[in-house]
C-alpha positions, 0 to 999 in steps of 0.5 A, spaced: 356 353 098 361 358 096 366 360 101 370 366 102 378 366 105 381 374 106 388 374 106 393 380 104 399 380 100 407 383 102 405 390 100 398 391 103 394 389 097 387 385 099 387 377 096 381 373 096 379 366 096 373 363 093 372 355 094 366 351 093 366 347 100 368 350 107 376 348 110 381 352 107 385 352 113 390 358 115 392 362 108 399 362 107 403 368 107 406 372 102 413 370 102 415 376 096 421 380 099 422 384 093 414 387 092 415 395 093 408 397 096 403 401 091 404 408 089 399 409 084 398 415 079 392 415 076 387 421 075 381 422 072 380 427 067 375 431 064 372 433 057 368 438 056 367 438 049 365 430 049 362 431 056 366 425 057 372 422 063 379 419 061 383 416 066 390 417 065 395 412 069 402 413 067 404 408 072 401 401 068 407 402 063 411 399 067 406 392 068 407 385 067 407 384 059 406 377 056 411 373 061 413 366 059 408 360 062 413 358 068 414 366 070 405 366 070 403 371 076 397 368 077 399 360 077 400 358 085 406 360 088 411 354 089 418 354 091 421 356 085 417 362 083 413 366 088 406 369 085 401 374 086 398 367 089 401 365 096 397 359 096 400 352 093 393 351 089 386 354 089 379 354 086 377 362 085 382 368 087 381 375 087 386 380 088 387 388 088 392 389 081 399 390 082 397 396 077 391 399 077 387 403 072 384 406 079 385 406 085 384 408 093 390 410 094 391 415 089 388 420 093 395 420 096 399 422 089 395 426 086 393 433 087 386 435 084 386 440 078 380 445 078 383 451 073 377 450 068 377 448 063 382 443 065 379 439 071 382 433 074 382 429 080 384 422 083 382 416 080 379 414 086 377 407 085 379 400 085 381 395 079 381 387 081 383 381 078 380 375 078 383 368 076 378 363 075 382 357 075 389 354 077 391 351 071 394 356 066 392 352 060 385 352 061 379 357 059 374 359 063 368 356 057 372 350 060 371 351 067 365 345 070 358 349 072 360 347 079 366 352 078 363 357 074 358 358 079 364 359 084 366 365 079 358 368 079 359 368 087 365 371 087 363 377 081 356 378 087 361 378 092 366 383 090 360 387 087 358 388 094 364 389 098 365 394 092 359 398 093 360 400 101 366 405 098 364 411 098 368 414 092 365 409 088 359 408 083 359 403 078 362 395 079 364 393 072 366 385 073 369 383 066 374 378 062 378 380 056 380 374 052 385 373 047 392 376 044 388 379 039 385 383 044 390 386 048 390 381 053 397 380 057 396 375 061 395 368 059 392 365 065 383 364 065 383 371 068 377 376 068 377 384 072 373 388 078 373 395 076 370 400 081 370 407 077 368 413 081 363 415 076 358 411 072 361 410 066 358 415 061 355 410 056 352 405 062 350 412 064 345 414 058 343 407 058 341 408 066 337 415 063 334 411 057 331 406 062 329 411 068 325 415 062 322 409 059 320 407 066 317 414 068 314 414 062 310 407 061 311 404 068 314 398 064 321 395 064 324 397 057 330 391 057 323 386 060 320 388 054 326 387 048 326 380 051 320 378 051 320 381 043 326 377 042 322 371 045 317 371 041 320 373 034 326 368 036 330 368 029 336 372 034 334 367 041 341 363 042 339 360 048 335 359 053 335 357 060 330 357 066 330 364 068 336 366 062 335 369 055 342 368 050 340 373 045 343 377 039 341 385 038 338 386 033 341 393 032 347 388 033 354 392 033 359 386 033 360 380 028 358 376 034 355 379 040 350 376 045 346 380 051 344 374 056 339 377 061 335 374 066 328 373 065 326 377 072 327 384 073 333 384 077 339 390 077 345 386 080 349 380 080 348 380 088 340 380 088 340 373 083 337 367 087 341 361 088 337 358 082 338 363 077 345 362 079 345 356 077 342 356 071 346 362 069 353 358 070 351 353 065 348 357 060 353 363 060 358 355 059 355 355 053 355 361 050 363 361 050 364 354 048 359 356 042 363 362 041 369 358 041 365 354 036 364 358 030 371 357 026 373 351 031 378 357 034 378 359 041 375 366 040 378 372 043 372 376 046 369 381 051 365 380 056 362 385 062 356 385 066 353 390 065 350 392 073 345 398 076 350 403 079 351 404 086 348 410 087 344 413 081 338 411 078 338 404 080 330 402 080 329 402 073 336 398 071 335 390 069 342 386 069 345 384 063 352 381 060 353 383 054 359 378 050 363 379 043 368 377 039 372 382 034 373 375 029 369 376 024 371 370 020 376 365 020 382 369 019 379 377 019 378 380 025 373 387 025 377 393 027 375 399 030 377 403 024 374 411 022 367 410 023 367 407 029 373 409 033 372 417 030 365 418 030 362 412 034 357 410 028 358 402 027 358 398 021 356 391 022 358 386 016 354 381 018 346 380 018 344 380 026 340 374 025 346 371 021 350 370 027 345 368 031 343 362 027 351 360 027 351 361 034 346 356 035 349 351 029 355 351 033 351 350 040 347 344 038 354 341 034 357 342 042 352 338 044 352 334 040 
């Protein structure tokens, strides 16, 4: 059973400690002297012409940029260098970011903007980081399912503490992977965004699947899964309750939706079962991921969650998982179609990836 140890750093910062057995004890403190507390910039801006929000957050230049190993902020303090994380080791911590994209406390730096058409306000939201392991070396497709699932109640957890702000309408729990991605931190380490919107295109998936459901009576996600099942040429796994699959209208060289087979909106509303079946499987999505070129694989993967507020009943829980290599040594950029008119190319066949993710899967298990 995952356990949950509430903490908070020298500047006021919140820190959480999710280990999967009772008796931590007392928390060590914050010996930092030299941390400032957080003054964070961020505002949200509208665009009336793309019916869209961009966040600026001029204060993140300043954020910790591809440190050395022995200067890492999220390995355990020691007496030679005092980190992010007070304690001597730890199993799971989550922690607000030192340099947040959003943030509560920007409702005290940020004055509103309402001279259409220029219309801004606060970033009143919450950016958290969490760190899935002590070992800096490691990854988390190397993680025990044990460890995994510690993770999995964590993302539930933070999810839930997320949702009682007020000022915040979609949880967004998510790891970058790899340099090549733009990863600046080296250590196993994923995000909680809490924006005070629901991002625009989580927002016309939720309109698709309320629609869907107004229409028909039936659960579009539900119905795709069963399709895939039944088709099976994208299936790269399953597990009791899980489906891995590729989309069929795939937009990455190597992208996979793993979505539960009962009709759930959230992280928090899985059973202890499918928890468990979720940290194995997910296990084994990654390390294929890591399989496909015998390279670590710099990859994205989100959870994609009901909103807080806004059509929540019609929602299915997803993760949706990428990488941007497309082979060996090519990475697939975002070039003009996709970065100016948000039309994708694909290189590869959908049910071409998907038959090397489930060659490289049943080579791992080998």
């Amino acid at each position: 059973m995952t356990t949950r140890a509430d903490g908070q750093l020298a500047d006021g910062r919140a820190i959480a400690y999710y280990d999967g057995h009772p008796g931590r004890g007392p928390l060590a403190p914050d010996r930092r002297t030299d941390i400032a507390p957080l003054q964070p910039a961020s505002e949200i801006r509208w665009d009336p012409l793309q019916h869209d929000y961009a966040v600026i957050a001029r204060h993140r230049q300043e954020r910790t940029y591809h440190p050395p190993v022995e200067l890492c902020p999220l390995c355990p303090s020691t007496d030679a260098l005092l980190t992010e994380v007070p304690e001597p080791d730890y199993e799971v911590v989550v922690f607000e970011n030192r340099f947040p994209s959003l943030s509560l406390r920007s409702v005290d730096y940020v004055t509103p903007l309402l001279d259409p058409p220029f219309r801004s306000a606060p970033a009143a939201g919450r950016c958290e980081v969490v760190s899935f392991t002590s070992d800096h070396r490691g990854s988390f497709a190397e993680l025990s399912p044990e460890r995994a699932r510690i993770v999995v109640d964590a993302w539930a957890d933070r999810t839930a503490e997320m949702s009682r702000e007020p000022s915040i309408e979609y949880v967004f729990c998510f790891e970058n992977r790899g340099e090549e991605i733009g990863v600046t931190l080296g250590h196993p380490h994923g995000q909680i965004y809490g924006y005070p919107f629901v991002p625009p295109r989580f927002f016309r998936m939720a309109e698709t699947l309320a629609r869907t459901h107004e229409r028909t009576g039936s659960c579009l996600q539900c119905e795709l899964v069963a399709a895939e099942v039944a088709d099976g040429r994208r299936v790269v796994d399953v597990a009791e309750g899980w489906v891995a699959y590729v989309p069929f209208a795939a937009r990455w060289p190597y992208e996979v939706r793993l979505v539960p087979t009962r009709h759930v909106g959230s992280l928090g509303d899985l059973t202890e079962s499918e928890r468990d079946a979720l940290a194995g499987i997910y296990l084994r999505v990654l390390r294929a991921f890591d399989g496909l070129f015998e390279l670590p694989a710099p990859y994205i993967a989100g959870w994609q969650q009901a909103p807080v507020r806004l059509l929540r009943e019609s929602w299915h829980l997803a993760a949706e998982i990428f990488t941007i290599r497309r082979a060996p040594d090519k990475l697939k950029y975002l070039a003009g179609s996709e970065s100016a008119a948000a039309v994708w190319i694909n290189d590869i066949v959908p049910e071409t990836s998907a038959a090397r993710l489930r060659h490289a899967l049943a080579t791992l298990s080998v």
